[in-house]
C-alpha positions as YAML, in Angstrom:
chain: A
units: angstrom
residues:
- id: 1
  name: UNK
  ca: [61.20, -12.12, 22.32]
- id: 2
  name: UNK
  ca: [60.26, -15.02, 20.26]
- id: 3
  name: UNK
  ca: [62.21, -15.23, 17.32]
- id: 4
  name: UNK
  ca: [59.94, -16.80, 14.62]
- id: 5
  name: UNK
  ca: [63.61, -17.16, 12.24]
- id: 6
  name: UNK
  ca: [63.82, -20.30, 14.81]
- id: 7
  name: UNK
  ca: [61.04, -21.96, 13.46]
- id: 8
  name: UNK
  ca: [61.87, -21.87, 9.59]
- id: 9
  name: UNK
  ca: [63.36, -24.79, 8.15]
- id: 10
  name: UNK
  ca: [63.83, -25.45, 4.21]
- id: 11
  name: UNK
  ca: [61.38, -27.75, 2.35]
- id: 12
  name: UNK
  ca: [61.57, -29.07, -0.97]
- id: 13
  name: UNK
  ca: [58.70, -28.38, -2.88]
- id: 14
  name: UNK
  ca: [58.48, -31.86, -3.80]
- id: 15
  name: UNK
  ca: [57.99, -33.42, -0.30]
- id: 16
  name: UNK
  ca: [54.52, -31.28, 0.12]
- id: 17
  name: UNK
  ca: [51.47, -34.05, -0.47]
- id: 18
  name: UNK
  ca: [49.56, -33.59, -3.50]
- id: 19
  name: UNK
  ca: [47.55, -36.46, -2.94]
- id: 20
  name: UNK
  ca: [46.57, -38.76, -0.02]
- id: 21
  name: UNK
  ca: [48.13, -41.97, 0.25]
- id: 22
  name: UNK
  ca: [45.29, -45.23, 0.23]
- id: 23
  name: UNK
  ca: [44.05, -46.63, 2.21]
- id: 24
  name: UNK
  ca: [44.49, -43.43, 4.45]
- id: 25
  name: UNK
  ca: [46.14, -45.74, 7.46]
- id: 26
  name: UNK
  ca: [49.05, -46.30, 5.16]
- id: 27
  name: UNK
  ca: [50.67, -43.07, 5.59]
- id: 28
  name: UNK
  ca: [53.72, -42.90, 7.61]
- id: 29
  name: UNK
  ca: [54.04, -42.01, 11.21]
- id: 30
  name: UNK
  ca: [57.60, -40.89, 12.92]
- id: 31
  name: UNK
  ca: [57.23, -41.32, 16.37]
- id: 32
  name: UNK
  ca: [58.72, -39.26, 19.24]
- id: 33
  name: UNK
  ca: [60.04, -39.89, 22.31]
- id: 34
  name: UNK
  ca: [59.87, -36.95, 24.46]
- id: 35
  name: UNK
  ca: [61.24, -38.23, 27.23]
- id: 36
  name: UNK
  ca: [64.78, -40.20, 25.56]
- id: 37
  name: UNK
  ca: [64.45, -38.17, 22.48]
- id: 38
  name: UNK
  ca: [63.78, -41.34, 20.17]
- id: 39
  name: UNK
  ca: [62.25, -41.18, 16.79]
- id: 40
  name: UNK
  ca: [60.85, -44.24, 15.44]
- id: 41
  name: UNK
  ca: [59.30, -44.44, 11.57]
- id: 42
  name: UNK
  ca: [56.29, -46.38, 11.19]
- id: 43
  name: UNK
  ca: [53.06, -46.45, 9.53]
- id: 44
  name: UNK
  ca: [50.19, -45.14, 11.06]
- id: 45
  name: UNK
  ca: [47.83, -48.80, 11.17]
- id: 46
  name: UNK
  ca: [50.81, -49.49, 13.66]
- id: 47
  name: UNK
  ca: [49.80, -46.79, 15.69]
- id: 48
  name: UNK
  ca: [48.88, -49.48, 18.50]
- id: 49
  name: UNK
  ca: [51.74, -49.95, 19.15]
- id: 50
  name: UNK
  ca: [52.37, -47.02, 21.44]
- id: 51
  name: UNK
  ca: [48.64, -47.20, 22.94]
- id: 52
  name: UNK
  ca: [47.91, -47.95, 26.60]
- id: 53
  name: UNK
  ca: [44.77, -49.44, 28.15]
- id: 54
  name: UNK
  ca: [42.68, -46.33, 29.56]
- id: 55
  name: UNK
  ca: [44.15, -43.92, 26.90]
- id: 56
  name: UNK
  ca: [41.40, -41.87, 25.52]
- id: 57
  name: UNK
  ca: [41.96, -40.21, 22.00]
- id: 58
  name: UNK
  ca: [39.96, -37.58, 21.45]
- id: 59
  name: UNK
  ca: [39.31, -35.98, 17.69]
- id: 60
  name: UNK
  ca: [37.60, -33.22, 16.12]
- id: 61
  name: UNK
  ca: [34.50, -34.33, 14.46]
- id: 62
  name: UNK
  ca: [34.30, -31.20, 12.28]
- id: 63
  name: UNK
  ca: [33.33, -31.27, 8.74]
- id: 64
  name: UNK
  ca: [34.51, -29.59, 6.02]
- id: 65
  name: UNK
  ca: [31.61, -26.94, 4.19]
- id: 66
  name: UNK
  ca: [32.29, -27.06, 0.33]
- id: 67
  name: UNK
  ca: [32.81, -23.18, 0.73]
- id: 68
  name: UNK
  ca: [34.36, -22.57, -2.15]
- id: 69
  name: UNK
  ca: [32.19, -21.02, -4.39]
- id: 70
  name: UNK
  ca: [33.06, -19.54, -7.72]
- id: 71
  name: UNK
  ca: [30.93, -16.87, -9.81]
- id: 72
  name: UNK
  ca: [30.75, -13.24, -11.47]
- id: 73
  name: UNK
  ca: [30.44, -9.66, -10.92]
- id: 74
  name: UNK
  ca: [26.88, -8.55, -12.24]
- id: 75
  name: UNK
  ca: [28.89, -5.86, -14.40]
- id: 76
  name: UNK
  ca: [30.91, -8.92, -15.51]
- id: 77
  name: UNK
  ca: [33.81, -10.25, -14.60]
- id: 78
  name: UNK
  ca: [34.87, -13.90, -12.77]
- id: 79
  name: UNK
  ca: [35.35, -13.94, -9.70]
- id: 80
  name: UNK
  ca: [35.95, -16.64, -6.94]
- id: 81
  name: UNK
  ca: [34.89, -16.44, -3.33]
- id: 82
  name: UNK
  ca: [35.81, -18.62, 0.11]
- id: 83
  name: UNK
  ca: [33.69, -18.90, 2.84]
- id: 84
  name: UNK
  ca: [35.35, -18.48, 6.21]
- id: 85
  name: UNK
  ca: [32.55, -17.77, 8.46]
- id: 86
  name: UNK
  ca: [29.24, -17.68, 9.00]
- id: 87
  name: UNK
  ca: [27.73, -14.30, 11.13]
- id: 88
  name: UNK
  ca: [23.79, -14.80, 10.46]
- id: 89
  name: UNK
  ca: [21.79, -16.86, 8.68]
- id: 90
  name: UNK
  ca: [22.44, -14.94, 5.13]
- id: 91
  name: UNK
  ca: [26.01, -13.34, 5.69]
- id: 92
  name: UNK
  ca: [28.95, -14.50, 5.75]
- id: 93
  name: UNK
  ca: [32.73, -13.43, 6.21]
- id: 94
  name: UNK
  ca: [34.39, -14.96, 3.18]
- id: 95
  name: UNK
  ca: [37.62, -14.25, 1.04]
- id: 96
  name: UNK
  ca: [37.34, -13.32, -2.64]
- id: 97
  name: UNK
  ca: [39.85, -12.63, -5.53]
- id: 98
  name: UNK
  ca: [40.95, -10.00, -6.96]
- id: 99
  name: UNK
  ca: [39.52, -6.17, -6.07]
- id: 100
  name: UNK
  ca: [35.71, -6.52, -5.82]
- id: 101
  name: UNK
  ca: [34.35, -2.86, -3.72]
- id: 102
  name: UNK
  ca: [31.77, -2.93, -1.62]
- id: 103
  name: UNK
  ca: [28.33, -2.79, -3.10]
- id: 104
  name: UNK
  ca: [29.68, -5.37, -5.58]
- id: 105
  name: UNK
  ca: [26.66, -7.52, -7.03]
- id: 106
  name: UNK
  ca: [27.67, -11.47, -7.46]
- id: 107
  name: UNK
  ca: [25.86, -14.35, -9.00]
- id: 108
  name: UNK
  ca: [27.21, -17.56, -7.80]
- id: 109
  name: UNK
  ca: [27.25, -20.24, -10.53]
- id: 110
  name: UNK
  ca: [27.64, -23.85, -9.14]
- id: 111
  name: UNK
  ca: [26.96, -27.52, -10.30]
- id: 112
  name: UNK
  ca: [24.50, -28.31, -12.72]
- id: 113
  name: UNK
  ca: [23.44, -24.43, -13.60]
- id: 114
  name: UNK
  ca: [22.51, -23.55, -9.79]
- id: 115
  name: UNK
  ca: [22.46, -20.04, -8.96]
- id: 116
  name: UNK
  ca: [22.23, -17.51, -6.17]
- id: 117
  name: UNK
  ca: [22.80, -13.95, -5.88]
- id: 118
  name: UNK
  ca: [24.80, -12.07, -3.00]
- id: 119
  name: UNK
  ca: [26.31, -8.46, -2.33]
- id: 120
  name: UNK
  ca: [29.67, -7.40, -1.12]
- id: 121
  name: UNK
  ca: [28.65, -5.46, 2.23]
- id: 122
  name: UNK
  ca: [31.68, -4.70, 3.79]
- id: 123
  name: UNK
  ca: [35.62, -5.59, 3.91]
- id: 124
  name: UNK
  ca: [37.45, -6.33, 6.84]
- id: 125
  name: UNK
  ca: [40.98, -5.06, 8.00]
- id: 126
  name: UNK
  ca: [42.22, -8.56, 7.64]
- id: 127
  name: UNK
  ca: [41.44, -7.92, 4.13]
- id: 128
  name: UNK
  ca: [37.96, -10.55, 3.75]
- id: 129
  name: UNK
  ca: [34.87, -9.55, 3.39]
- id: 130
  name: UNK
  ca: [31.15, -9.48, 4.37]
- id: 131
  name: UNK
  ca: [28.60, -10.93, 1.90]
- id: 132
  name: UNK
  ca: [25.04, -11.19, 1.66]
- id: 133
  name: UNK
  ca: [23.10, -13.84, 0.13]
- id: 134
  name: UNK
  ca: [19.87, -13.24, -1.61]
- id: 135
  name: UNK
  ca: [18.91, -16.51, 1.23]
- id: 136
  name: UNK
  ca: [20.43, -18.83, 3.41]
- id: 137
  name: UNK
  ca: [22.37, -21.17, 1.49]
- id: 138
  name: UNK
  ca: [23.53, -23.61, 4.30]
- id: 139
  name: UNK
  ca: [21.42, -26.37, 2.57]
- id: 140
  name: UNK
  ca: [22.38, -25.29, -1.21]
- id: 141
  name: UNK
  ca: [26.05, -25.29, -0.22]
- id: 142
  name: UNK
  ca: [26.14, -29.29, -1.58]
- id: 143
  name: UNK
  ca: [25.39, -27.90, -4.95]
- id: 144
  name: UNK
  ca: [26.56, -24.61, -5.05]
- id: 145
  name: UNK
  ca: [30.27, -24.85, -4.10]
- id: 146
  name: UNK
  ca: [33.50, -27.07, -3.87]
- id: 147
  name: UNK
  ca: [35.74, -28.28, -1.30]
- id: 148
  name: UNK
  ca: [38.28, -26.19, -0.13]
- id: 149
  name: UNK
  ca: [41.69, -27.60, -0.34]
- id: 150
  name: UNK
  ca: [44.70, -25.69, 0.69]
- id: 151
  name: UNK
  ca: [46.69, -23.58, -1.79]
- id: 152
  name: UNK
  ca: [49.99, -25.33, -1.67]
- id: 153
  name: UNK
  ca: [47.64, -28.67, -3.21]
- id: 154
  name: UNK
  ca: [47.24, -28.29, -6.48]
- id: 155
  name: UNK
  ca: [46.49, -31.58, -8.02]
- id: 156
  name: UNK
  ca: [42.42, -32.22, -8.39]
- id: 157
  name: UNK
  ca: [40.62, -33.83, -5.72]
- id: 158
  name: UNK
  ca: [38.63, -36.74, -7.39]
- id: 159
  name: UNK
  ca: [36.80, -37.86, -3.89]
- id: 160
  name: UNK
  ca: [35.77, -35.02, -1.78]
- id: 161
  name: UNK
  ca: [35.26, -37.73, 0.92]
- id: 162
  name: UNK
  ca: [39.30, -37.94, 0.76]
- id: 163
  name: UNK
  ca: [39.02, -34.36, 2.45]
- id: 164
  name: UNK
  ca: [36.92, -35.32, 5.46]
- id: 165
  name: UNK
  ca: [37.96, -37.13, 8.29]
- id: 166
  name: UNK
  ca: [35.75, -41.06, 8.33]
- id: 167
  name: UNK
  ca: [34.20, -39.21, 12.11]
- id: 168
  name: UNK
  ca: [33.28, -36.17, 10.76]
- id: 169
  name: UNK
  ca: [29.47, -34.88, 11.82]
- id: 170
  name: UNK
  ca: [29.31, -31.32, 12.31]
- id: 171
  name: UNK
  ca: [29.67, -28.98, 9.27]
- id: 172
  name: UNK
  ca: [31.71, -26.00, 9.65]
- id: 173
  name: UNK
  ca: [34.91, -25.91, 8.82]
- id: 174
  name: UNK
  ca: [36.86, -24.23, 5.81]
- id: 175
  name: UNK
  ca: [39.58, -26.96, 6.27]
- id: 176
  name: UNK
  ca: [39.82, -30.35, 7.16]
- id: 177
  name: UNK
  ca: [41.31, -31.18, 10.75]
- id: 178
  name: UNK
  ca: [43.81, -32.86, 8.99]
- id: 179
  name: UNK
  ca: [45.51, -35.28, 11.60]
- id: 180
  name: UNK
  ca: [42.47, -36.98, 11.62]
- id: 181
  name: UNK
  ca: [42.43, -38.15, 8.01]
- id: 182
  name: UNK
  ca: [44.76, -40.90, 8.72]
- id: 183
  name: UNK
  ca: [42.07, -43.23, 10.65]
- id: 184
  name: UNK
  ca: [39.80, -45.72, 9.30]
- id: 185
  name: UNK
  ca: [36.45, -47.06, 10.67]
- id: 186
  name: UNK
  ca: [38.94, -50.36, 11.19]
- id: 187
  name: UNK
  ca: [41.58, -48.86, 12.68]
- id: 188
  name: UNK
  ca: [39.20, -46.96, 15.19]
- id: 189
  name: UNK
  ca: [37.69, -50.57, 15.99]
- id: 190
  name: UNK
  ca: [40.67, -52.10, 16.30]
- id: 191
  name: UNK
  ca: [42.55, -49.33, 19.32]
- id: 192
  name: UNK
  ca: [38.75, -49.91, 20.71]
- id: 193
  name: UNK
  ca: [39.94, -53.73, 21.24]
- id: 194
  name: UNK
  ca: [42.89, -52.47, 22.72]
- id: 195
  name: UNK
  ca: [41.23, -50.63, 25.49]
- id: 196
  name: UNK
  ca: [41.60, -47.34, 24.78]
- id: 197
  name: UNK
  ca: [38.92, -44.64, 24.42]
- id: 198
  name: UNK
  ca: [37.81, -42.87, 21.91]
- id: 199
  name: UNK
  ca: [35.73, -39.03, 21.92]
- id: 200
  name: UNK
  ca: [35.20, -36.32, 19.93]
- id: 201
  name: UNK
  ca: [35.12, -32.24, 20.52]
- id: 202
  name: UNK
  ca: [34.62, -29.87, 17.80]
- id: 203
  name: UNK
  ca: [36.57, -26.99, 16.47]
- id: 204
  name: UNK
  ca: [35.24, -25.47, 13.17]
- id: 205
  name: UNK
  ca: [38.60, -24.94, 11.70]
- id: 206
  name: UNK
  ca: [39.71, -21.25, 10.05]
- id: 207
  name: UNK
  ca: [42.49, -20.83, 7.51]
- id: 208
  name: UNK
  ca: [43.69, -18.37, 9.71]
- id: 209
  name: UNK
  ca: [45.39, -21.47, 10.98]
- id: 210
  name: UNK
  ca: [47.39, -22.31, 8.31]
- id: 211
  name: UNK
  ca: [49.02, -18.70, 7.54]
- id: 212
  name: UNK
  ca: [52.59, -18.17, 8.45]
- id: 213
  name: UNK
  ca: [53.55, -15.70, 11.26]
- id: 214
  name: UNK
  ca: [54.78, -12.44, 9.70]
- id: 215
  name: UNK
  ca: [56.32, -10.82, 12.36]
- id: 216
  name: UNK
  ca: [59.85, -11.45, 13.88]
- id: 217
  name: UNK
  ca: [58.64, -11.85, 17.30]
- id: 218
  name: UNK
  ca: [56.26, -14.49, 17.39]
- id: 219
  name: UNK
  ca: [54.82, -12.81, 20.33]
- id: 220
  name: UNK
  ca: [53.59, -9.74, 18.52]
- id: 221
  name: UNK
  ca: [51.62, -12.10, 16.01]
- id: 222
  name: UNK
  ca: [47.89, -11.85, 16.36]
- id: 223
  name: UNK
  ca: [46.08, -15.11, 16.84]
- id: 224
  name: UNK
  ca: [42.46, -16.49, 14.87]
- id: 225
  name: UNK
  ca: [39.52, -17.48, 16.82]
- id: 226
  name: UNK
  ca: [37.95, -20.45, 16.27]
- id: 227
  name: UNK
  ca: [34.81, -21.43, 17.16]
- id: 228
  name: UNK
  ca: [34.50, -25.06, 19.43]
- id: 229
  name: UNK
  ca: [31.94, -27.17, 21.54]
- id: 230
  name: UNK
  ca: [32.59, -29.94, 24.22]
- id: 231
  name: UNK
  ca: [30.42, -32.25, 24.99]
- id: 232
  name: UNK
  ca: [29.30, -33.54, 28.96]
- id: 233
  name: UNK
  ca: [30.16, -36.74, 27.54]
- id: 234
  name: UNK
  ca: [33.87, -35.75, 26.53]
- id: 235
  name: UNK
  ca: [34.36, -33.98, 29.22]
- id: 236
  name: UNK
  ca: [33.37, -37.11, 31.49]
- id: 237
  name: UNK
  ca: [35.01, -39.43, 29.38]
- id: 238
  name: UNK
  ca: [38.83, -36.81, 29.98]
- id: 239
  name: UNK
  ca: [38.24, -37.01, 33.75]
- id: 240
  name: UNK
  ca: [37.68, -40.73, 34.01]
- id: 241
  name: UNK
  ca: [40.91, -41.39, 32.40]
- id: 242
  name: UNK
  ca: [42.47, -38.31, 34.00]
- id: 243
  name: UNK
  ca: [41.23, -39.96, 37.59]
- id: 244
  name: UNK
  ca: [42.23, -43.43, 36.41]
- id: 245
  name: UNK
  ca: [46.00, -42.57, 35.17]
- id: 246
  name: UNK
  ca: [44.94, -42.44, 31.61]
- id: 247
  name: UNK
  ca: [46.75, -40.43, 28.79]
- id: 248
  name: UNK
  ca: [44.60, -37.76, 26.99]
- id: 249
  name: UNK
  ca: [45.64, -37.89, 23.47]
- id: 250
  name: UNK
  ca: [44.63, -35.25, 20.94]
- id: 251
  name: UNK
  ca: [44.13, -36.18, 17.30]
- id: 252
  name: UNK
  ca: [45.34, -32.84, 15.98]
- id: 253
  name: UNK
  ca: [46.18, -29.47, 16.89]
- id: 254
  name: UNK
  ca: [42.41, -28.54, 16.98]
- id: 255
  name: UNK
  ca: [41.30, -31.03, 19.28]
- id: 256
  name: UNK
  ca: [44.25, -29.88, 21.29]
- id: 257
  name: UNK
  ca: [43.35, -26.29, 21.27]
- id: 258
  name: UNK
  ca: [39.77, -27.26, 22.22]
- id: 259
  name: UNK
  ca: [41.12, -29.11, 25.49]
- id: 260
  name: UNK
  ca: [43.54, -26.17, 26.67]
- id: 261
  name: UNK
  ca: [41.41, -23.16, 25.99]
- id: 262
  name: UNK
  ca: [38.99, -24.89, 28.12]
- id: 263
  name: UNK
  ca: [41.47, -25.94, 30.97]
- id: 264
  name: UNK
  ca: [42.89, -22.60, 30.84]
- id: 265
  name: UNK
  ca: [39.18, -21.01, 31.84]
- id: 266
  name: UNK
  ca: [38.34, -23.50, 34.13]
- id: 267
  name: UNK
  ca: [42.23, -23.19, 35.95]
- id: 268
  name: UNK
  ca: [43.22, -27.17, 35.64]
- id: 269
  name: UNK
  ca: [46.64, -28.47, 35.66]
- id: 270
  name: UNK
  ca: [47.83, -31.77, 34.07]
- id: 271
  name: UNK
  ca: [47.25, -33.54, 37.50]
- id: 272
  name: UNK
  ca: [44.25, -31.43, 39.49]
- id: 273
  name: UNK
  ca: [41.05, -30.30, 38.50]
- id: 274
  name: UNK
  ca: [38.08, -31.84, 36.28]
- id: 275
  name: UNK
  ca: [37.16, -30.47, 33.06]
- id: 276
  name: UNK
  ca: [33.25, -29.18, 32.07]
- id: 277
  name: UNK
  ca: [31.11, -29.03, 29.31]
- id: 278
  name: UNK
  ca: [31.82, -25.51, 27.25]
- id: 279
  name: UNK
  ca: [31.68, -24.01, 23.79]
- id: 280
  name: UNK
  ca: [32.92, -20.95, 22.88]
- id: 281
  name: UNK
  ca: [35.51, -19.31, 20.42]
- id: 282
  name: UNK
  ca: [38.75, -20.63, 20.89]
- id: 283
  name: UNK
  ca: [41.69, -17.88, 20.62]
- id: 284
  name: UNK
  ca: [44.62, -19.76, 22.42]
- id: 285
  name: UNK
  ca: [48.36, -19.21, 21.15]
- id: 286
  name: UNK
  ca: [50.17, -22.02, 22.29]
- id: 287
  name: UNK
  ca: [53.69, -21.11, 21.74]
- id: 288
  name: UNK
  ca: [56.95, -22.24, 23.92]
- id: 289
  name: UNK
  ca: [57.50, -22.03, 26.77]
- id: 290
  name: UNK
  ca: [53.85, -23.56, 27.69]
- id: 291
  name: UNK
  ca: [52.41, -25.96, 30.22]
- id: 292
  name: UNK
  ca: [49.73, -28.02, 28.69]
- id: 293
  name: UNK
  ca: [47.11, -28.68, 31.42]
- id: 294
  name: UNK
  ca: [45.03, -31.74, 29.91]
- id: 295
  name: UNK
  ca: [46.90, -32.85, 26.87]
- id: 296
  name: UNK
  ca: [49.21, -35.37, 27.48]
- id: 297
  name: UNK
  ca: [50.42, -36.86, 23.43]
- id: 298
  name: UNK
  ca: [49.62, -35.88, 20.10]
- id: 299
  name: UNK
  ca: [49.17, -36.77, 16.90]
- id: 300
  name: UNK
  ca: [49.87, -34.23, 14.25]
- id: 301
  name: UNK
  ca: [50.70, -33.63, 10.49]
- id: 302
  name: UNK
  ca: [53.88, -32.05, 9.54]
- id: 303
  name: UNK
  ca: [53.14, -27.91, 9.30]
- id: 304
  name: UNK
  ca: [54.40, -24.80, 7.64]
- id: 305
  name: UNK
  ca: [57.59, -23.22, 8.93]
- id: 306
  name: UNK
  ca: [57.10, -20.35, 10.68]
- id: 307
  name: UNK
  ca: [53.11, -21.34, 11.16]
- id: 308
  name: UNK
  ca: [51.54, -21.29, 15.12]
- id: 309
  name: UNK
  ca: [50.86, -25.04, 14.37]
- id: 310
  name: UNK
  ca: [54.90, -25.65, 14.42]
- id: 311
  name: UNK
  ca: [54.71, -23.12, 17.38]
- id: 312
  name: UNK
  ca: [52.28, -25.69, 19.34]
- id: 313
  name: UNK
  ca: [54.15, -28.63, 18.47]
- id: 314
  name: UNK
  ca: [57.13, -27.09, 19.76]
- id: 315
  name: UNK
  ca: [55.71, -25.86, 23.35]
- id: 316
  name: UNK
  ca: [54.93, -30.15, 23.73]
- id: 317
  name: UNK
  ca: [58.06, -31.51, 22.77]
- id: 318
  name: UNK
  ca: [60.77, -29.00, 22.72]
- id: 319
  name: UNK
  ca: [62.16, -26.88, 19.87]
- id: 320
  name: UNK
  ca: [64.51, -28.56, 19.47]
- id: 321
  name: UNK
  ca: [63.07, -32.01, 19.32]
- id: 322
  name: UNK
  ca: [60.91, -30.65, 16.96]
- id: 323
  name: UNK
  ca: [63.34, -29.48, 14.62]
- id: 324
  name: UNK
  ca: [65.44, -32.13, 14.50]
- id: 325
  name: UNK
  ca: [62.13, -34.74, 14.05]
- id: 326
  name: UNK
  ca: [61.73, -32.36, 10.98]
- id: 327
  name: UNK
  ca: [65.32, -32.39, 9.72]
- id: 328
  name: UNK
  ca: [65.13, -36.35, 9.74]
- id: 329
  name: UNK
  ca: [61.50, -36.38, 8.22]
- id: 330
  name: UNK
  ca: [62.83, -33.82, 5.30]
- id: 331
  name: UNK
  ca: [65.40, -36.40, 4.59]
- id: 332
  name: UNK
  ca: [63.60, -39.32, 4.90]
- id: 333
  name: UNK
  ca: [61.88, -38.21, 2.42]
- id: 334
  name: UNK
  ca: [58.14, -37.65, 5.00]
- id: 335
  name: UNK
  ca: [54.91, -36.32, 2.77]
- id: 336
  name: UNK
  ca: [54.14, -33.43, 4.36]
- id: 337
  name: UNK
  ca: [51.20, -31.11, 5.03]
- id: 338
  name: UNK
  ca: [47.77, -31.67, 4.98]
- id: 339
  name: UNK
  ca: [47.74, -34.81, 2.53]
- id: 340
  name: UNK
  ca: [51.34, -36.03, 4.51]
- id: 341
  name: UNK
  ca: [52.08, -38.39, 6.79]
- id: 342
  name: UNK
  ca: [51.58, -38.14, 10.48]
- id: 343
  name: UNK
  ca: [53.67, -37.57, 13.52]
- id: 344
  name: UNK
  ca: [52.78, -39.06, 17.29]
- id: 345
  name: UNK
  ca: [54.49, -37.06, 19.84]
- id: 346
  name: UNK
  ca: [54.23, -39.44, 23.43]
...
């Protein structure tokens, strides 16, 4: 048993980011001490301070799809539809509002008059759907739809940039990896100087990840799958540092479930074993207790209560730990969620 009650904690509606703080390195970061249970508040372009020669970082490069797409029933009627995945080169699984049946008839509207027509094939027992579009629309998406932001951020996004990490490269994701948004090409360049290395994986991020756990027991909660890639490169680049006393550092909870779903296959613990090249989908609940095999610190936004992202955070640092680093960023008045400030767990 699990309790998810123990991972609730109250926030004020006013301390969830609406917009992100420029330039993006000036966000806040509360560090924390696992091992003497220190917090420290910073800001994030002092994130150098707690860097080591022969650290590697490693990010997700994902990038967000503008997969919101907005539209109407051909028997009239608005409707509004979010793309979550792709499953062929015309369907997708996506969300829409409202009750739309299947056999449903759409005509997607987007920028400057563009249109495309689709059909609602089939709906899900997590409640999306299955739609077909007239043709691919990878290529259209640009003009078709809108980024996705997160429900809980309603102001208007005026730079759609602001919503993408400066690395990003692969398309694919329905939300931004979200720890990430805090660097800058400088900032990058300047923990380079420093030594310390920098790589990317890739986990096409769901917003599976970002809905609270509804049962009591944790345990019973049924995880997303996510789909990720990593590189011979990264993987070379974890076991030099690995072999050389290196930390591995995860920029976000995706890059971190990238590394451990991949250690977990392969059998490596924190100090044996070399990690290879995979992709895959990704369906790893990191919850507490848990013994994290490659990743040694993270950095990581400030999450939902009762979400599997508090979970992870949690099975690193302690549930405690966590909870109190929460109580003090509440009061200290942190930004939090996707547009917040950052936390670096060492």
């Amino acid at each position: 048993m699990l309790p998810i009650a123990d991972f609730d904690y109250h926030l004020p509606p006013e301390r969830i980011a609406q917009t992100p703080v420029e330039p993006r390195d000036h966000s806040r970061l509360l560090v924390l001490n696992r091992a003497t249970g220190q917090l420290e508040h910073r800001h994030f372009y002092e994130i150098g301070r707690y860097l080591r020669p022969g650290d590697l970082l490693v990010a997700n490069d994902s990038r967000v799809l503008p997969a919101r797409l907005y539209g109407q029933k051909a028997s009239g009627g608005k409707t509004e539809l979010l793309l979550l995945k792709q499953r062929d080169a015309q369907r997708w699984e996506a969300l829409i509002k409202g009750k739309v049946a299947v056999g449903t008839n759409l005509i997607i509207t987007g920028h400057n008059g563009a249109q495309i027509q689709a059909s609602v094939e089939e709906l899900l027992e997590s409640g999306s759907r299955i739609v077909c579009f007239e043709q691919p629309i990878n290529d259209r998406l640009p003009e078709l739809g809108s980024m996705p932001t997160p429900p809980y951020i309603t102001a208007p996004l005026t730079d759609p940039e602001r919503y993408q990490t400066v690395y990003s490269a692969q398309a694919g994701s329905a939300a931004a990896p979200t720890a990430g948004l805090h660097w800058t090409p400088e900032l990058i360049e300047q923990v380079k100087a420093l030594g310390v290395g920098w790589a990317n994986v890739t986990l096409h991020v769901g917003l599976d990840t970002f809905r609270p756990v509804q049962t009591e027991n944790a345990l019973e909660h049924q995880i997303h799958s996510e789909w990720y890639e990593l590189s011979v490169e990264t993987a070379q680049a974890i076991n030099a540092t690995r072999a050389a006393g290196g930390r591995i550092i995860t920029v976000g909870t995706t890059s971190t479930r990238v590394l451990e779903t991949v250690a977990q296959a392969q059998g490596l613990s924190l100090t044996d074993g070399e990690i290879q090249a995979a992709a895959g989908w990704s369906s790893i609940y990191i919850y507490p207790p848990y013994e994290y095999r490659v990743v040694n610190s993270l950095i990581t936004n400030f999450h939902l209560p009762k979400s599997t992202l508090l979970l992870l955070v949690s099975a690193l640092a302690g549930h405690d730990l966590i909870m109190q680093a929460y109580a003090e960023a509440v009061e200290r008045q942190y930004r939090f969620f996707s547009f917040g400030d950052a936390m670096l767990i060492i």
